[in-house]
C-alpha atoms as a printed R data frame, in Angstrom:
    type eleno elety resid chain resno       x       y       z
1   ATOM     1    CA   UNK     A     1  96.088 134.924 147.574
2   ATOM     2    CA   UNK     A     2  93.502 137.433 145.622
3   ATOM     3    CA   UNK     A     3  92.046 136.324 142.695
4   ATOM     4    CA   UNK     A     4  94.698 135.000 140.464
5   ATOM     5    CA   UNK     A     5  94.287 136.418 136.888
6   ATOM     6    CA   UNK     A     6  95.942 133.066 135.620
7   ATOM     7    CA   UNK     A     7  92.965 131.484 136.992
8   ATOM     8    CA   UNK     A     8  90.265 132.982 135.902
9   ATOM     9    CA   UNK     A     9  91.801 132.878 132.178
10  ATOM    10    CA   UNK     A    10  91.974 128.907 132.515
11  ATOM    11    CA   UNK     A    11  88.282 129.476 133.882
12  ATOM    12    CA   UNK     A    12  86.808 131.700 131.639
13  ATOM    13    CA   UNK     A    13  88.865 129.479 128.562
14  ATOM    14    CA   UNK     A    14  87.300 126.426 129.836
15  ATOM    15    CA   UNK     A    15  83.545 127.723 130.955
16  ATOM    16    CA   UNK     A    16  83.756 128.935 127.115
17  ATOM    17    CA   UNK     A    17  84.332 125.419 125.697
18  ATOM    18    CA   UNK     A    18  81.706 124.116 127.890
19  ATOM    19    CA   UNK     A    19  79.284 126.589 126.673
20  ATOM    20    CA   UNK     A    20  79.822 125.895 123.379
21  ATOM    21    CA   UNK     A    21  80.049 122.082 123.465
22  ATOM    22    CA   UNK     A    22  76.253 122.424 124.806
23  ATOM    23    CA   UNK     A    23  74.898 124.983 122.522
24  ATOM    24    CA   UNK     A    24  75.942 122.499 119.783
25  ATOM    25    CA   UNK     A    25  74.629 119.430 121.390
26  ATOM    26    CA   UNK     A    26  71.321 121.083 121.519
27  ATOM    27    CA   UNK     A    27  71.811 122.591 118.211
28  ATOM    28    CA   UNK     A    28  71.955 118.763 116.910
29  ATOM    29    CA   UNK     A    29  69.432 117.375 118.964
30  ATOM    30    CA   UNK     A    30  66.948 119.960 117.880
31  ATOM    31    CA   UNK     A    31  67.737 118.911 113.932
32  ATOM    32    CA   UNK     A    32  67.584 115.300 114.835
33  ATOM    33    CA   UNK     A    33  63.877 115.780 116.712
34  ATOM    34    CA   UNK     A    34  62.852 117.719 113.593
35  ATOM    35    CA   UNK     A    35  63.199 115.364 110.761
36  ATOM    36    CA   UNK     A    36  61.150 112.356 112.700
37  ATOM    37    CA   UNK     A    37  60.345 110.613 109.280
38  ATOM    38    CA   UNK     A    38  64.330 110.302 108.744
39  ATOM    39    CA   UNK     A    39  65.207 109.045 112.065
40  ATOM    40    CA   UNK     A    40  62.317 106.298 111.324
41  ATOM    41    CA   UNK     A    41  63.887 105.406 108.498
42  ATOM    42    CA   UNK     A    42  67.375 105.191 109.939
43  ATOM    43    CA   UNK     A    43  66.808 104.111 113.014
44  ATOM    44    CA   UNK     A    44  67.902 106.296 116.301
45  ATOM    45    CA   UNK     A    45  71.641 107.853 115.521
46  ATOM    46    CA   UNK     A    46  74.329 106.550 118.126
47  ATOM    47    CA   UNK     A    47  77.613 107.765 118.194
48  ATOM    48    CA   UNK     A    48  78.993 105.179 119.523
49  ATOM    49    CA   UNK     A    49  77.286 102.562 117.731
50  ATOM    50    CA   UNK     A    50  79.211  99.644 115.816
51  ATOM    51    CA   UNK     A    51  82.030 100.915 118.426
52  ATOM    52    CA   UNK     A    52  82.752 104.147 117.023
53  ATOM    53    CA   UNK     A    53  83.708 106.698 119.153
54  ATOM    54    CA   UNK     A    54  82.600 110.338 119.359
55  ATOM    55    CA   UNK     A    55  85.056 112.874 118.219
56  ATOM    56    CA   UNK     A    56  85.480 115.475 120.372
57  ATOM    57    CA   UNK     A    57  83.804 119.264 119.299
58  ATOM    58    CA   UNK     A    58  86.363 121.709 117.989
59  ATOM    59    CA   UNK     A    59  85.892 124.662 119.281
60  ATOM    60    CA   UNK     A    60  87.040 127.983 117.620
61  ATOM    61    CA   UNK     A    61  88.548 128.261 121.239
62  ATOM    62    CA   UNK     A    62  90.581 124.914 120.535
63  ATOM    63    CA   UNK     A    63  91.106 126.327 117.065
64  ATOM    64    CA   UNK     A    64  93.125 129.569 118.432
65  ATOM    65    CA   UNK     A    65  94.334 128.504 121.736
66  ATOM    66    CA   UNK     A    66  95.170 124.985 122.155
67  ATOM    67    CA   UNK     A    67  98.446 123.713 121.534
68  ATOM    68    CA   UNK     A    68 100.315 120.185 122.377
69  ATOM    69    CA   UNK     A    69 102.926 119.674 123.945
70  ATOM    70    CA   UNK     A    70 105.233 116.200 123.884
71  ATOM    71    CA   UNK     A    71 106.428 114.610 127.147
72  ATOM    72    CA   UNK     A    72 109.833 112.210 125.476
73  ATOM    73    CA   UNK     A    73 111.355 109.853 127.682
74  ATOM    74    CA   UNK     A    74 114.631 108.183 127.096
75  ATOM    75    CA   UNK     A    75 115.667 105.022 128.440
76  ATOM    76    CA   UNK     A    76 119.432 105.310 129.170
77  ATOM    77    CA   UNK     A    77 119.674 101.469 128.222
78  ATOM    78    CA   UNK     A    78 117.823 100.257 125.760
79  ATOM    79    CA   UNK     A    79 117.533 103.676 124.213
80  ATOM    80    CA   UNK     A    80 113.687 103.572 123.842
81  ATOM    81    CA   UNK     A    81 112.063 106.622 123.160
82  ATOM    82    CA   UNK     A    82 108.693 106.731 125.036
83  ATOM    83    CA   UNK     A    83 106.362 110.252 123.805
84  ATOM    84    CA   UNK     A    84 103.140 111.388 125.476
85  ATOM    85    CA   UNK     A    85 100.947 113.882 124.343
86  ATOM    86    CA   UNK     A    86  98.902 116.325 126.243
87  ATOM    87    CA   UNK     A    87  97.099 119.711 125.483
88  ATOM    88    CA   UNK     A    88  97.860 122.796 126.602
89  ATOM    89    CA   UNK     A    89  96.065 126.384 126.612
90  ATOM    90    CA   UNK     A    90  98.694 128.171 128.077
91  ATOM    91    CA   UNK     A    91 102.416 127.809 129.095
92  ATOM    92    CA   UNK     A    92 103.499 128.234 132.506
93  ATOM    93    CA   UNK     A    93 107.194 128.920 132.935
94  ATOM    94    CA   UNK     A    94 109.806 129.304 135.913
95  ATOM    95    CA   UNK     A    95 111.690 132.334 135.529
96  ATOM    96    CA   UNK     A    96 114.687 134.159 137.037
97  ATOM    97    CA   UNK     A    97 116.621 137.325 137.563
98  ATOM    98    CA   UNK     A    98 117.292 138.817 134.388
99  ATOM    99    CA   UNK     A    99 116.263 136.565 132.582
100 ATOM   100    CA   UNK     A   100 114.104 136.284 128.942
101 ATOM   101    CA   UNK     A   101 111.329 134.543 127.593
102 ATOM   102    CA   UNK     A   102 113.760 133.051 125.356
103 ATOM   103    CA   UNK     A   103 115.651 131.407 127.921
104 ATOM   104    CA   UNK     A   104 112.690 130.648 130.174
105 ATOM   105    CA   UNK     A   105 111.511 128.417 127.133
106 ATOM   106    CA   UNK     A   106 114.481 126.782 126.441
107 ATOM   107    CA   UNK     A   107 114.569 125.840 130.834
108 ATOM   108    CA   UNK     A   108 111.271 124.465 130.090
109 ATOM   109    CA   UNK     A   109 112.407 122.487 127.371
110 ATOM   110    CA   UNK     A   110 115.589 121.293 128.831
111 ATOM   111    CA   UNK     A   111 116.683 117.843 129.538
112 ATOM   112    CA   UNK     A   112 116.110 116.455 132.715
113 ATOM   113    CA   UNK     A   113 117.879 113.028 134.044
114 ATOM   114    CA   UNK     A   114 115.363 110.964 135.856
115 ATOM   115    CA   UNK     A   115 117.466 108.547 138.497
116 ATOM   116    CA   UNK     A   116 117.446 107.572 142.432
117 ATOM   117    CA   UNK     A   117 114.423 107.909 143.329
118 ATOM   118    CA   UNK     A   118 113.022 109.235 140.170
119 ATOM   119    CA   UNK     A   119 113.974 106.405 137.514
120 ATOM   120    CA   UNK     A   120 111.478 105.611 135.083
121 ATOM   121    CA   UNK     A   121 109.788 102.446 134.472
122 ATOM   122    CA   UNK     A   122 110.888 101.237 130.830
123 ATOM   123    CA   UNK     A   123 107.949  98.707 129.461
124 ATOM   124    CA   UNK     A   124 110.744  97.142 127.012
125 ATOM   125    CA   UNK     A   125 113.070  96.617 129.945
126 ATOM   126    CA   UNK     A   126 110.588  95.742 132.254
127 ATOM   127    CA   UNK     A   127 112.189  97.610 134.984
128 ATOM   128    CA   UNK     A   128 113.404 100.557 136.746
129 ATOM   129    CA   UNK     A   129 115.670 102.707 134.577
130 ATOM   130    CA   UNK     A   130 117.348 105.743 134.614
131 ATOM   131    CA   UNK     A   131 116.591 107.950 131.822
132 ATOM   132    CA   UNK     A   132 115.901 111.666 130.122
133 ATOM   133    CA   UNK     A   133 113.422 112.954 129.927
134 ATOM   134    CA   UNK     A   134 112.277 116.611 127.924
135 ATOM   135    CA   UNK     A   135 108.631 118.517 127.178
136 ATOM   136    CA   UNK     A   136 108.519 120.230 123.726
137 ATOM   137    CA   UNK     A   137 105.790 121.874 121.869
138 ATOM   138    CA   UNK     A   138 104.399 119.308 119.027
139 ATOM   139    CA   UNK     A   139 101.779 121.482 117.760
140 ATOM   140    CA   UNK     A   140 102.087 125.276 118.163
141 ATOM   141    CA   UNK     A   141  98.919 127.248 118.981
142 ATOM   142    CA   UNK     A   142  97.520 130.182 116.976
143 ATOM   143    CA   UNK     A   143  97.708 132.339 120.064
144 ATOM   144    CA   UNK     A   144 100.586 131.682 122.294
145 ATOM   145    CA   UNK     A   145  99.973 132.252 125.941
146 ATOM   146    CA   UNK     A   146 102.356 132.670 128.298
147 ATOM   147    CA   UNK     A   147 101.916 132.716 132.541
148 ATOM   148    CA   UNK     A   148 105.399 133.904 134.022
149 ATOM   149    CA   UNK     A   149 105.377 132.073 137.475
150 ATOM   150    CA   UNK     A   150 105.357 135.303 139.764
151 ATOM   151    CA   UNK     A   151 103.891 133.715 142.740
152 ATOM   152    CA   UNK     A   152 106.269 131.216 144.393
153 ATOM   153    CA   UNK     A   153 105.994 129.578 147.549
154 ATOM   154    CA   UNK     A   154 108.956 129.785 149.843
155 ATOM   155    CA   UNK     A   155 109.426 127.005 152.761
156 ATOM   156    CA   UNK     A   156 111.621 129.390 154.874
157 ATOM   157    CA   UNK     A   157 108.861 132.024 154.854
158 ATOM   158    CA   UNK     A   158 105.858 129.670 155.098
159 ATOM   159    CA   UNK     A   159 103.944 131.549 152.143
160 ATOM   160    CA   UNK     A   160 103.800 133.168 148.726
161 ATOM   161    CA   UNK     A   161 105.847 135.794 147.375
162 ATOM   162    CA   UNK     A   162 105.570 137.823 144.460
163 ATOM   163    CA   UNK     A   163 108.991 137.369 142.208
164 ATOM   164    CA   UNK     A   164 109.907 140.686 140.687
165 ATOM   165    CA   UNK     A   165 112.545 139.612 138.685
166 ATOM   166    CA   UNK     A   166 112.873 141.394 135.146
167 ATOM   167    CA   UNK     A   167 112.011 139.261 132.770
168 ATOM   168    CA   UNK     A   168 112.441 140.322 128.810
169 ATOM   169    CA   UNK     A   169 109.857 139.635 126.386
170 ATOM   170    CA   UNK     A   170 110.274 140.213 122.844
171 ATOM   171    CA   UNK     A   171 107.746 142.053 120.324
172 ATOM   172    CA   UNK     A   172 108.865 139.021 117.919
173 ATOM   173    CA   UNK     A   173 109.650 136.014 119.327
174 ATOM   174    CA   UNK     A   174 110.877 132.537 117.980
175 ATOM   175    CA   UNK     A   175 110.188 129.323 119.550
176 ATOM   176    CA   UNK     A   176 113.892 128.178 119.428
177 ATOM   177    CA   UNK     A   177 115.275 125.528 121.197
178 ATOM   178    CA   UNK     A   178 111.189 124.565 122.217
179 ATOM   179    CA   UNK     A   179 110.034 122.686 118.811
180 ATOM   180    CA   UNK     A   180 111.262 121.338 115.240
181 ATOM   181    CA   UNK     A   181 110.170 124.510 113.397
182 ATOM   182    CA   UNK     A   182 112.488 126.824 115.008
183 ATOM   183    CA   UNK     A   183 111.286 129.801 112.236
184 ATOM   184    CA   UNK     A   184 107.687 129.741 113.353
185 ATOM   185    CA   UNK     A   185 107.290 133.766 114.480
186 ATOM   186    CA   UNK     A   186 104.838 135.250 116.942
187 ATOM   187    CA   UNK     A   187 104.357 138.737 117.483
188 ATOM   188    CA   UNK     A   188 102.982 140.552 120.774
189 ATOM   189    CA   UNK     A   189  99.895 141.636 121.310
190 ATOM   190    CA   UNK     A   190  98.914 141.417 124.670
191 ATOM   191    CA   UNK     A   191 100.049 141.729 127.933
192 ATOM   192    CA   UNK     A   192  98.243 141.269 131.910
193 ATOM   193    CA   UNK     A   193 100.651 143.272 134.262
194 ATOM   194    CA   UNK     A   194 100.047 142.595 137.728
195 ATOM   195    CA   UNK     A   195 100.443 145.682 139.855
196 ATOM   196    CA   UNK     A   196 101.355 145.310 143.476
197 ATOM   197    CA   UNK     A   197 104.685 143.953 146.082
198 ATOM   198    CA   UNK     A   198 102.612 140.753 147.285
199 ATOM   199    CA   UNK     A   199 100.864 137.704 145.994
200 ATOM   200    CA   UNK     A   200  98.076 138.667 148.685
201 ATOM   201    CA   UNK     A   201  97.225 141.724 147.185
202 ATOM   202    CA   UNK     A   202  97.531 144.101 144.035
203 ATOM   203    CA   UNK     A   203  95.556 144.867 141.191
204 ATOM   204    CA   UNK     A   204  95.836 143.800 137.573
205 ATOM   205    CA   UNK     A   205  96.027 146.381 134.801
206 ATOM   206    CA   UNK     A   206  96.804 145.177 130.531
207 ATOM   207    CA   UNK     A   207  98.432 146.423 127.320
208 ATOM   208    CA   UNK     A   208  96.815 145.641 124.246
209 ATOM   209    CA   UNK     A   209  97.921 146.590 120.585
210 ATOM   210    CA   UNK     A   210  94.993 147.470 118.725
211 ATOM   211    CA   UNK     A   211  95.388 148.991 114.777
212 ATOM   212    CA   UNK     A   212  99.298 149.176 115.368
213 ATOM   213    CA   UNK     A   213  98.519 150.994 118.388
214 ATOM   214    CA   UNK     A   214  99.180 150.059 121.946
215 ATOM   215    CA   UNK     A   215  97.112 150.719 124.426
216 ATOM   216    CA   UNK     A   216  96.650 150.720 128.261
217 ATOM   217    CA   UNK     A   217  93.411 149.729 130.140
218 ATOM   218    CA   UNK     A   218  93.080 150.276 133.769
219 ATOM   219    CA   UNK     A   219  89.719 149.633 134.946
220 ATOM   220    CA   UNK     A   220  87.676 151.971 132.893
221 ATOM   221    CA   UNK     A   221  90.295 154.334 132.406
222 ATOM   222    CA   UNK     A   222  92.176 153.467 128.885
223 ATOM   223    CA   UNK     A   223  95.140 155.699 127.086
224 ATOM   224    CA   UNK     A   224  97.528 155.394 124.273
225 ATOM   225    CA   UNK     A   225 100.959 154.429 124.976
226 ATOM   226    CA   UNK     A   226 104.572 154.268 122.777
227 ATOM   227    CA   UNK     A   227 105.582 150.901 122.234
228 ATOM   228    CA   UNK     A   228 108.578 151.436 123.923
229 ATOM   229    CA   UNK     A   229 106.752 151.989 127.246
230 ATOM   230    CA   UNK     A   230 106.076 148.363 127.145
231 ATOM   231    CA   UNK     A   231 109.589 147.275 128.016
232 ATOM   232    CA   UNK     A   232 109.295 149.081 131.704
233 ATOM   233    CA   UNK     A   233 106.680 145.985 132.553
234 ATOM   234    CA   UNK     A   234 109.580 143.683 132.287
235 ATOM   235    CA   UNK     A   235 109.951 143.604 135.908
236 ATOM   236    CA   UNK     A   236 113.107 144.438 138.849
237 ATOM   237    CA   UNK     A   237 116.589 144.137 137.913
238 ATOM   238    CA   UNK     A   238 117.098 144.579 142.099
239 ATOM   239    CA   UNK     A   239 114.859 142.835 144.332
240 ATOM   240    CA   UNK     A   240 113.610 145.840 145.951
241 ATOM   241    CA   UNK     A   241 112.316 148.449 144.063
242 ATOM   242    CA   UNK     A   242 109.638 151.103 143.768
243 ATOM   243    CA   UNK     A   243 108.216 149.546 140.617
244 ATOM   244    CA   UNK     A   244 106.188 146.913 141.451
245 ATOM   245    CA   UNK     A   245 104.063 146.874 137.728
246 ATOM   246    CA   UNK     A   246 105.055 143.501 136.544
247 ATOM   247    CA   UNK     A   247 104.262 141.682 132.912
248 ATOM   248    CA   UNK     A   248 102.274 138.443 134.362
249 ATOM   249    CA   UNK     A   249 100.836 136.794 130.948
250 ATOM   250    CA   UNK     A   250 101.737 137.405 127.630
251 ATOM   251    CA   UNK     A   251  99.937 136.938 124.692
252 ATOM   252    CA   UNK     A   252 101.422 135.971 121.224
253 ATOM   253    CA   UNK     A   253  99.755 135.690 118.030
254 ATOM   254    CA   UNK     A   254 101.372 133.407 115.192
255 ATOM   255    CA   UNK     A   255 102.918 135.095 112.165
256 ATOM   256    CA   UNK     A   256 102.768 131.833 109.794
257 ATOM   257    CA   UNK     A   257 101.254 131.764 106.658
258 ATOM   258    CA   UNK     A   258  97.908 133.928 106.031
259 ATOM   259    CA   UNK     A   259  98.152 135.238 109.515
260 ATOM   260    CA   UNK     A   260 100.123 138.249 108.806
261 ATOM   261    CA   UNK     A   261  98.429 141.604 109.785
């Protein structure tokens, strides 16, 4: 495959929190080295001394990108609830034809039955059980990010293929059926369209709403579009079509209190 534009966001997100982790390591250091008569006095600060463990740097990349998700397992017979946490920077979701974002969400949210093969391991019954299991978002981010799985292996074909399906995705959407707070709002802002009929090549062009004004970049060439042109990046209602300019990540900022624009 060409350079995936999926990747290089997880890269560039994460090359960015290492960056700044280190800029404020040595920001610290340097104010430690320069007050010499109060680390005397104090003694050498340790983090982890008396057992106390470092707390991770917040980063204003954490602050507007990072979400969590919960991973809640069922037990089918003792009915224990078992919940995981995890981060997340972005969401990657299955889709299909004709689909929405909405219901691509709700698919990623659904409940899954874990049994055969698959049963889960339930500490209070000590044993193999069958059980449900379902991922939902605990803590929304500020920005929502979305990666529409476009590039799907296929055994028959013994390689990637690019999924065209049309795929609606709101100006305003809800995060229904996908957390507790089903009136949290985001709007639009930002879309990567990937242009081309193959995983193996293409070339990636973006819409970004700027002043209440969207606008198209392509390379170094950028114009002014309607907002209505944004709905022909949704994707092929029939597999094969002449358009091959499909939305590939979506970006959503959060319309909750004091975020309003």
């Amino acid at each position: 495959m060409h350079q995936d534009a999926h990747e290089f966001l997880n890269f560039l997100l994460n090359e960015l929190v290492d960056i700044l982790e280190k800029e404020a390591q040595a920001a610290k250091n340097d104010a430690e080295t320069s007050s010499p008569s109060e680390k005397t006095a104090n003694g050498p600060k340790n983090p982890q001394a008396n057992g106390v463990k470092k707390e991770p740097l917040v980063t204003w990349v954490h602050k507007n990108f990072q979400g969590i998700l919960t991973n809640e397992t069922r037990c089918l017979r003792c009915e224990t609830v078992t919940a995981r946490d995890e981060t997340f920077f972005d969401l990657s979701l299955d889709i299909e034809q004709n689909s929405s974002i909405t219901s691509c969400l709700k698919n990623f949210s659904s409940t899954e039955t874990l049994n055969a093969e698959d049963k889960f391991f339930c500490d209070k019954c000590c044993s193999l059980q069958e059980a449900q299991k379902r991922m939902k978002i605990k803590k929304p981010p500020h920005i929502l990010v979305i990666h529409l799985k476009r590039f799907k292996y296929i055994e028959q074909l013994g390689r990637y293929k690019k999924l065209s399906y049309r795929v609606v995705f709101p100006l305003e959407l809800k995060l229904s059926n996908t957390m507790e707070d089903a009136d949290l709002e985001y709007s639009l802002f930002a879309v990567v369209v990937h242009v081309g009929s193959g995983p193996n090549h293409g070339h990636y062009v973006s819409l970004v709403k700027s002043h209440n004004h969207w606008l198209f970049f392509d390379d170094e060439n950028v114009e002014m579009i309607d907002e209505s042109a944004v709905q022909t990046f949704f994707g092929s209602a029939q597999e094969f079509s002449s358009n091959t300019d499909h939305g590939y990540i979506l970006f959503y900022e959060s319309l909750g209190a004091g975020n309003k624009s």
